[in-house]
N, C-alpha and C positions, 0 to 999 in steps of 0.2 A: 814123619818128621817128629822127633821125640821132643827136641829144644825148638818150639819154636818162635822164629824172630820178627816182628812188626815192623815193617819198613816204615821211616819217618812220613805216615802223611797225615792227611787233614781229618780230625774227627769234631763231629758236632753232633748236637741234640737236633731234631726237629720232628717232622710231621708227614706219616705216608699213608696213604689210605686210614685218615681218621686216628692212625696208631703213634704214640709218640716211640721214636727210634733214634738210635745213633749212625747218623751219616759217614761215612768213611768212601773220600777222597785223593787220589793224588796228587799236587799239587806240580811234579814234574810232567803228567802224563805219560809215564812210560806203563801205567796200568788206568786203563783206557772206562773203565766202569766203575761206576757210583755203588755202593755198597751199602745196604740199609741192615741192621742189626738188633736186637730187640737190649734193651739198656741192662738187661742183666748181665749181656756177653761183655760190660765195661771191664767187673772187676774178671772177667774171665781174660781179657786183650792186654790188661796192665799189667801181664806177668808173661807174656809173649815179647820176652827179653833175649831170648837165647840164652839164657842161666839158668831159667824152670823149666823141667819136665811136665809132662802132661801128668804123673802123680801127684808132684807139685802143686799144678793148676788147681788137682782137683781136690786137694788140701785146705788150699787156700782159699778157694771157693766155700767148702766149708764150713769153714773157721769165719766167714763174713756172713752167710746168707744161714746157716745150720741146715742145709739139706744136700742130699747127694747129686754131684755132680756124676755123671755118668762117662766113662773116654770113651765111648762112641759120638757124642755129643760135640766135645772136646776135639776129635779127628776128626769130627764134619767139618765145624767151624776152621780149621786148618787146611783142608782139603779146597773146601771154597774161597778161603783166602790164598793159597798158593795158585790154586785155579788162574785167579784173576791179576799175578804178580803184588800181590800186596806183601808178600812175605819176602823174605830173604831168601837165599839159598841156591842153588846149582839151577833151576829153572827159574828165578828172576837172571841170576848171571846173564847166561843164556839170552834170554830175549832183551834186556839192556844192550848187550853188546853187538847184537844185530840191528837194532833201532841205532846206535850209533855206527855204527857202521854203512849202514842206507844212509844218513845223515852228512856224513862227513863222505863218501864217495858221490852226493849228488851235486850237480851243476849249480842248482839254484835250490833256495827258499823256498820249500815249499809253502801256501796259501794254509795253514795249518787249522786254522777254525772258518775255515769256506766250510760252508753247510751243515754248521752246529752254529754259532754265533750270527752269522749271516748269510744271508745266498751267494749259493755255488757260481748261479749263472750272472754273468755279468750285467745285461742291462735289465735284471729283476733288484742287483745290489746299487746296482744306478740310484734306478728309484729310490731306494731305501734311502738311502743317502741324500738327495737331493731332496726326501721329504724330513729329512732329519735335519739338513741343514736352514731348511725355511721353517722351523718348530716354532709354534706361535709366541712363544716365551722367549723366542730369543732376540738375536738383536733384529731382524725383520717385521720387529715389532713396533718399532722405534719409528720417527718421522725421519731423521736422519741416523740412518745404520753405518755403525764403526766401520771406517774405512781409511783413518790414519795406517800410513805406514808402521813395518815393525821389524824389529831386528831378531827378536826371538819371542818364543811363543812357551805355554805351560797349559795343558791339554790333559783332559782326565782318558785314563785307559779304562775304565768301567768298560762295562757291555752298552754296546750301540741302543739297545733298547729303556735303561735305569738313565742313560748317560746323557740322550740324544740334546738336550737343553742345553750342557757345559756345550757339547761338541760344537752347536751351531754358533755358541758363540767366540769358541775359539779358533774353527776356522770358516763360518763364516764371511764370503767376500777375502779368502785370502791370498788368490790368483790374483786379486788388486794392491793387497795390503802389503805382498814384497816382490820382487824381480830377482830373488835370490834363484842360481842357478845349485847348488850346493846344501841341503839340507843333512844337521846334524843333528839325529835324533840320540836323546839318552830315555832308554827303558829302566822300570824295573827287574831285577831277576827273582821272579816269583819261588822257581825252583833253588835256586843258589847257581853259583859257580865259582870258581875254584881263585878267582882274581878279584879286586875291586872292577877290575874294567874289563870286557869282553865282546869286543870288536865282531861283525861278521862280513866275513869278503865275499859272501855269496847276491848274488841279484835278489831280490825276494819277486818271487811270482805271487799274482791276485789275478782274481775273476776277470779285471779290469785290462791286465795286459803286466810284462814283469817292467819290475824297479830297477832302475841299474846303481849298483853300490857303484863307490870311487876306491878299485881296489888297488890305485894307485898310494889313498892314501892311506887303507890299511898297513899296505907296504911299509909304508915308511914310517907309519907309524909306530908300526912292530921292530924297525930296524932300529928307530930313537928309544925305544926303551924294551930288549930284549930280556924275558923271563919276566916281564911284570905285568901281559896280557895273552889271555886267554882267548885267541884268533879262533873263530867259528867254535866257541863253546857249543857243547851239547842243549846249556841252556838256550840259545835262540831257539832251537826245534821249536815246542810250540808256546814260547811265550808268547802273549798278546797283547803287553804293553807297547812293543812299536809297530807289530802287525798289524792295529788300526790306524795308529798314523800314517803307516805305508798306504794303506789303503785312500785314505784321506784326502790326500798329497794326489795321489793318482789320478782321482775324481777331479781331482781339481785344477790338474794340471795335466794331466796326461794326455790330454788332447789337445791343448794350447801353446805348450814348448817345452823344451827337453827339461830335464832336472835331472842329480845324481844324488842318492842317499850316503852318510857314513853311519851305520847303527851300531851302536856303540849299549849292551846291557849292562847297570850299575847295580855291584855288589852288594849284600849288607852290610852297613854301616856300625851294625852292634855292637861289635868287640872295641868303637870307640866312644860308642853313648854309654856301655855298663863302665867302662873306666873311665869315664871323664872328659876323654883327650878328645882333641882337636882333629880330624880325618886329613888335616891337610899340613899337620906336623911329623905326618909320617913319611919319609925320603919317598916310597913309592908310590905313592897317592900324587906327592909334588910334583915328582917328576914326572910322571904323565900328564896330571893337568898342562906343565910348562910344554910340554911337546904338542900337546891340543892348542893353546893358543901360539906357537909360533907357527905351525903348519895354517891353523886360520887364518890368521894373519898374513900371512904368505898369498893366500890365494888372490888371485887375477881376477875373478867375478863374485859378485855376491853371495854371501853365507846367510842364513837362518835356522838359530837352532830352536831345539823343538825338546821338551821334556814328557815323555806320557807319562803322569804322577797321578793316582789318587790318592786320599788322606788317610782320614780317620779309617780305625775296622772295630767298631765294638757290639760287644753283644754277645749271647751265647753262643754264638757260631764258632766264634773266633777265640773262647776261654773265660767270658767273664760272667760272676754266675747271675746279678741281676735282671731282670726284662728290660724292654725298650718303651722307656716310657716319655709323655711330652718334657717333662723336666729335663731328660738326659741330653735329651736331640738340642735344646736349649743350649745345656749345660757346653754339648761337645761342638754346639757352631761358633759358641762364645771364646773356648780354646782356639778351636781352627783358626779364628782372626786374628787372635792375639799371633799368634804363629806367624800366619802370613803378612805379619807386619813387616819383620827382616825382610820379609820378602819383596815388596813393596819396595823397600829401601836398598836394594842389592846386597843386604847386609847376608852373605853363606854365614858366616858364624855365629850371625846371632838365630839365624835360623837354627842352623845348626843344636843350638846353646838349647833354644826352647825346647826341643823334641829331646835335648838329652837330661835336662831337668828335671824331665816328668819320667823318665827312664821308659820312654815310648810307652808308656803307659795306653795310648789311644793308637797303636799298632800304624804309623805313618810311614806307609809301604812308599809314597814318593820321595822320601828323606835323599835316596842315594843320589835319583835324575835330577830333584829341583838343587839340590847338594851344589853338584858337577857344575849344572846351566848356570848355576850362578857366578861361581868363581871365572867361569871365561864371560861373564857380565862387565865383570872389573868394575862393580859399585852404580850399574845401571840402572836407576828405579823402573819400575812395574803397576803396569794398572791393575785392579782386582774386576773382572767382564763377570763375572759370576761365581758364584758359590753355591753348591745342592748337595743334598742329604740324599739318599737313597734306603729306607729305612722298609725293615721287615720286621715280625716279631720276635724273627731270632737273630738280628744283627741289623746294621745300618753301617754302609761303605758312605763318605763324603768324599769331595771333589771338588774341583775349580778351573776357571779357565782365565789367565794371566797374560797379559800383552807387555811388551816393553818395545818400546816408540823409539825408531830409526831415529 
């Protein structure tokens, strides 16, 4: 491969055996391994454009460090990156379009992070769960633990392990807190997709037993606003912003009486925080939200929707060049609340407003779900059940767990 091209994924600094290295991630999953690199290979990667030749590379390498790069070095590093689908080109094609293609000809959802994130086996993930939601920090800590009703919920999709504190407190006793037969969740779309909204009509299978989607009202959803959703996106494969929820809901309910999911993953919102605008002044944004609350609306039994949003992402991990120090974590819970005030208030836009202000500056990966959740709110206020930081020394994810009362 003479030009070669870096497929968009995740690169960060950190630490492996003792060594500091560049992490290289991707963020869709279609290339399946972590990738540790020594930080020299940066300026060697940042010209893996499909513009420069590996002469090029080794030009320019050069012209920054004053010593020889060698192209057998150059075609290792390429070879192991193609290896592993990190590159572009006729064998990522190739394996992308047979992951989608398994994808879209199977029945169901598959359980995507059973046995990397959590156990495979079911009553081993029980446990988990059941000792995650009695987490001494949460509300079963309380003399009287939250048990008002609720109409909708805001749940952190972090990892069951940094998370387990939000989680218990969002849902927490939630087999009690509603009798909704219908849950509509909004994720985020980690990877992207190609729409603001990206409905999935498939069941989603867990350890626990499968979820049954309401592909009655994909259907119709798809019918009220044709070309402006993205039905059984690629992105569901293995996003895990509702795949825990699904999980959750299962635990909780799965044994006590039926329920049906609509999962529904929300797009980036970016192209309307760098311009300004308002995500819900755009005809096709409106007009799906408007066909989400008339179909809600419509229904005969109980709704509860469900947002899996985390917040803040700062840190080196994630592009910024300072440490994580006690000032910042200060600095960025002090933001967060400010933020979650709209929230509070059922105010979308002025949620909205604040995260576009700052020009996401503090990378608010739940911007699109708690977005969405809010505008079929229709001005609902919101309790704040928690708020956690999740802090390492090369980045800190925050989080929250929000109730709004039947």
């Amino acid at each position: 491969m003479e030009y070669p091209k870096l497929r968009p994924v995740e690169a960060f600094p950190t630490e492996a055996d003792g060594r500091k290295v560049l992490c290289l991630r991707d963020p869709t999953h279609y290339a399946e391994a972590v990738l540790f690199v020594p930080p020299a290979a940066v300026e060697i990667l940042r010209h893996f454009d499909g513009e420069h030749s590996v002469l090029d590379i080794q030009a320019a390498y050069v012209r920054c460090h004053g010593q020889l790069l060698f192209r057998e070095e150059v075609e290792e590093l390429i070879a192991t990156l193609d290896q592993h689908y990190f590159l572009e080109g006729d064998r990522f094609t190739r394996h992308q379009e047979r992951l989608e293609a398994q994808f879209r000809q199977a029945a169901t959802r598959p359980a995507f992070l059973a046995g990397r994130s959590y156990p495979q086996e079911g009553s081993e993930l029980g446990q988990m769960l059941e000792q995650m939601l009695q987490h001494p920090q949460g509300p079963v800590s309380k003399s009287d633990p939250v048990k008002d009703p609720i109409h909708a919920l805001i749940a952190p999709h972090i990892d069951f392990m940094r998370g387990g504190v939000g989680y218990a407190w969002g849902y927490g006793g939630l087999d009690q807190r509603t009798d909704a037969e219908l849950f509509v969740i909004f994720g985020t779309a980690h990877g992207g997709t190609n729409r603001p909204f990206a409905p999935c009509a498939k069941d989603f299978e867990t350890p626990l037993g499968p979820v049954r989607t309401d592909r009655a009202l994909v259907e119709e959803l798809k019918r009220r606003c044709p070309g402006l959703l993205a039905v059984d996106d690629i992105a569901h494969r293995a996003e895990h912003s509702i795949e825990f929820q699904v999980i959750l809901l299962q635990h909780l309910l799965g044994a006590k009486r039926p329920f049906r999911i609509l999962p529904i993953l929300c797009g980036s919102l970016q192209e309307w925080v760098l311009a300004g605008q308002v995500p819900s002044d755009d005809p096709e944004v409106q007009r799906v939200l408007e066909a989400l609350r008339e179909l809600l609306d419509a229904q005969d039994t109980p709704v509860c929707l469900v947002a899996g949003a985390d917040l803040a992402h700062v840190g080196p991990r994630f592009g910024d060049a300072g440490p994580i120090t006690p000032d910042l974590l200060r600095w960025i819970e002090e933001q967060d609340r400010r933020m979650l005030a709209p929230v509070t208030a059922g105010d979308p836009e002025g949620f909205f407003r604040f995260v576009s202000r700052e020009k996401d500056r503090r990378r608010v990966c739940g911007l699109p779900p708690v977005y969405t959740l809010l505008h079929l709110m229709r001005g609902r206020t919101a309790e704040l059940l928690h708020y956690g930081q999740a802090p390492d020394p090369q980045g800190v994810v925050t989080f929250c767990s929000m109730a709004f009362p039947a």
